[in-house]
BASE-727614 format. One record per residue (C-alpha): chain; x, y, z. Coordinates in Angstrom, 2 decimals. Layout:
! residues N
 mol       x       y       z
   A       X       Y       Z
...
//
This chain:
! residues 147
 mol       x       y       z
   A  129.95   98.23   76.92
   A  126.31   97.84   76.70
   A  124.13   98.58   74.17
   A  120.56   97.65   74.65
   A  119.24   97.94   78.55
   A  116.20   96.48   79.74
   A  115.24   98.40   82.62
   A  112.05   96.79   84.70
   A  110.04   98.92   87.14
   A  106.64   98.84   88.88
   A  106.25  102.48   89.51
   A  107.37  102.00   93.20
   A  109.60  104.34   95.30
   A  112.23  101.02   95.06
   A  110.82  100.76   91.43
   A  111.99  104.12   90.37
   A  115.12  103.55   92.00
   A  116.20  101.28   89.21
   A  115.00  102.48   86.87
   A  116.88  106.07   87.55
   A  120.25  103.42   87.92
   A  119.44  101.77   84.83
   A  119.00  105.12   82.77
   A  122.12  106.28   84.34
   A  123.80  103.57   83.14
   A  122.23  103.47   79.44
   A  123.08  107.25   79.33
   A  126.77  106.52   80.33
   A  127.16  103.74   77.99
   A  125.33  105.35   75.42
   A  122.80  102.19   75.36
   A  119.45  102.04   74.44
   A  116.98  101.63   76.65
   A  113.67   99.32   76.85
   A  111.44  100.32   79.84
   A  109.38   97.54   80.67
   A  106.50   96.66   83.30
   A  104.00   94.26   83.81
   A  100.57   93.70   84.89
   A   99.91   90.29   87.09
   A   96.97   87.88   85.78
   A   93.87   88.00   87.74
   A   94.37   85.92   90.78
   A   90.93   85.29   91.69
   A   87.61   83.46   90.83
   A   85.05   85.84   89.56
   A   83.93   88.14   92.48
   A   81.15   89.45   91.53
   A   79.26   86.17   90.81
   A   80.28   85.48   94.71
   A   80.10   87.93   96.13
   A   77.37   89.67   94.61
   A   79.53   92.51   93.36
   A   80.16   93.84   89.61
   A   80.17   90.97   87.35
   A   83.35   92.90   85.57
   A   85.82   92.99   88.41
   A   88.02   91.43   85.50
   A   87.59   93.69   82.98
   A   88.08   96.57   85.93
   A   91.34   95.06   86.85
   A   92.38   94.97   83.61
   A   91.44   98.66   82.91
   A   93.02   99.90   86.14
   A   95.91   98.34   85.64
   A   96.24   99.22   81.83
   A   96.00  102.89   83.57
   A   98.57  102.29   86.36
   A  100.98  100.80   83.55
   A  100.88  104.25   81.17
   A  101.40  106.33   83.90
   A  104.15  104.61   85.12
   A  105.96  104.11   81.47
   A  104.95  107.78   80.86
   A  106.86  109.00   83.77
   A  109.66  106.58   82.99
   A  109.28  108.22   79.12
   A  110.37  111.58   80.50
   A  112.49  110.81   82.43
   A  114.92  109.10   80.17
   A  114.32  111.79   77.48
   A  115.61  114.29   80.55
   A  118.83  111.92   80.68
   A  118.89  111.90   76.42
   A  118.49  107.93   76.18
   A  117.18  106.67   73.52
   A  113.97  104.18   74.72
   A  111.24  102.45   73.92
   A  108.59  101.55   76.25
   A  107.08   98.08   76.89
   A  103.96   97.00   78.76
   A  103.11   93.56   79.35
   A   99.30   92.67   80.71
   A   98.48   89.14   82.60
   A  101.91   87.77   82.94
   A  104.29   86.97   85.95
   A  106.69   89.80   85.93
   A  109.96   87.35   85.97
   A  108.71   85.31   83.11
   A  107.58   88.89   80.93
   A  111.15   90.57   81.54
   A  112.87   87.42   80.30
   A  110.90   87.17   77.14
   A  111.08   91.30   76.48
   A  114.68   91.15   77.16
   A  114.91   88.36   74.36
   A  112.99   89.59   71.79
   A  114.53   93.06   71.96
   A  118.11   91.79   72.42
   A  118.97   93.46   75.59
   A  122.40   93.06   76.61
   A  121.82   93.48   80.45
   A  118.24   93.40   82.49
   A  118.14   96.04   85.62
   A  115.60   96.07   88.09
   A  114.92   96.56   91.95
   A  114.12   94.38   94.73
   A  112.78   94.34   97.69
   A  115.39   91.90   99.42
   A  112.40   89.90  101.02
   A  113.39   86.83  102.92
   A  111.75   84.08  105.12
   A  107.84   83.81  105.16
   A  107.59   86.84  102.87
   A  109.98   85.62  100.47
   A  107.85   82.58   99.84
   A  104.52   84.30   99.92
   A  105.29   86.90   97.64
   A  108.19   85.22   95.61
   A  111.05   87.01   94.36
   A  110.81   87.90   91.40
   A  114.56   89.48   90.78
   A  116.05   85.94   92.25
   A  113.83   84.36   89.10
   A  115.19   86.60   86.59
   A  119.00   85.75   87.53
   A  118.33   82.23   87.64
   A  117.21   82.03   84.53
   A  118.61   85.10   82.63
   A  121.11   84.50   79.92
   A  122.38   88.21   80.10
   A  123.49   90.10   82.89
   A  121.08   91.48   85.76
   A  122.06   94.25   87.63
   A  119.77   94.48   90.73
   A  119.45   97.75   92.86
   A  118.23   97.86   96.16
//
């Protein structure tokens, strides 16, 4: 049925969730799977000229979250190997996750995307977007999204 699975996780108890659905279903189809996750841009004016802080709270941010990413892929890694999928792993730095899955899932001709949300609504919704209701609004390819 399918045969190339984007799976897109943030390391997250929810995260993981998916990603154990979307390995499930990659092993059952016999799909291959791309494990993806992304790294937000730097939201914020330099700090450390304000503040007075480090003058590399960029470069920190980037390197933290360059860190967070590998462990998170590396888990995802071995945990698909457990399940015997085939997979590649993806990590994306300093984009909007919605916009990153949609391009990864289109250049390596994914056949479905799967990823969690968090089901926000109301105030938080709009604070913190949704990125899962951006990806099926604008996916061409089927998103399956776990809860």
């Amino acid at each position: 049925m399918y045969k190339h699975v984007l799976i897109a996780t943030d390391g997250s108890e929810l995260g993981s969730r998916g990603l154990e659905h979307g390995l499930r279903v990659a092993a059952a189809t016999g799909a291959e799977a791309t494990i993806v996750t992304v790294t937000e841009p730097w939201q914020s004016v330099d700090a450390g000229q304000v503040w007075g802080g480090s003058a590399n709270l960029l470069e920190e941010y980037r390197t933290h979250a360059r860190e967070a990413a590998t462990r998170i892929l590396e888990a995802a890694a071995k945990r698909a190997s457990e399940l015997g999928v085939v997979h590649h792993i993806h990590y994306v730095a300093d984009a909007y996750p919605s916009d990153a899955i949609l391009e990864a899932a289109g250049e390596r001709g994914a056949d479905l995307i799967v990823m969690a949300s968090h089901g926000r609504r109301g105030l938080n919704r709009l604070l913190l977007g949704s990125q899962a209701n951006a990806v099926i609004t604008h996916s061409q390819i089927p998103v399956l999204v776990v809860r």
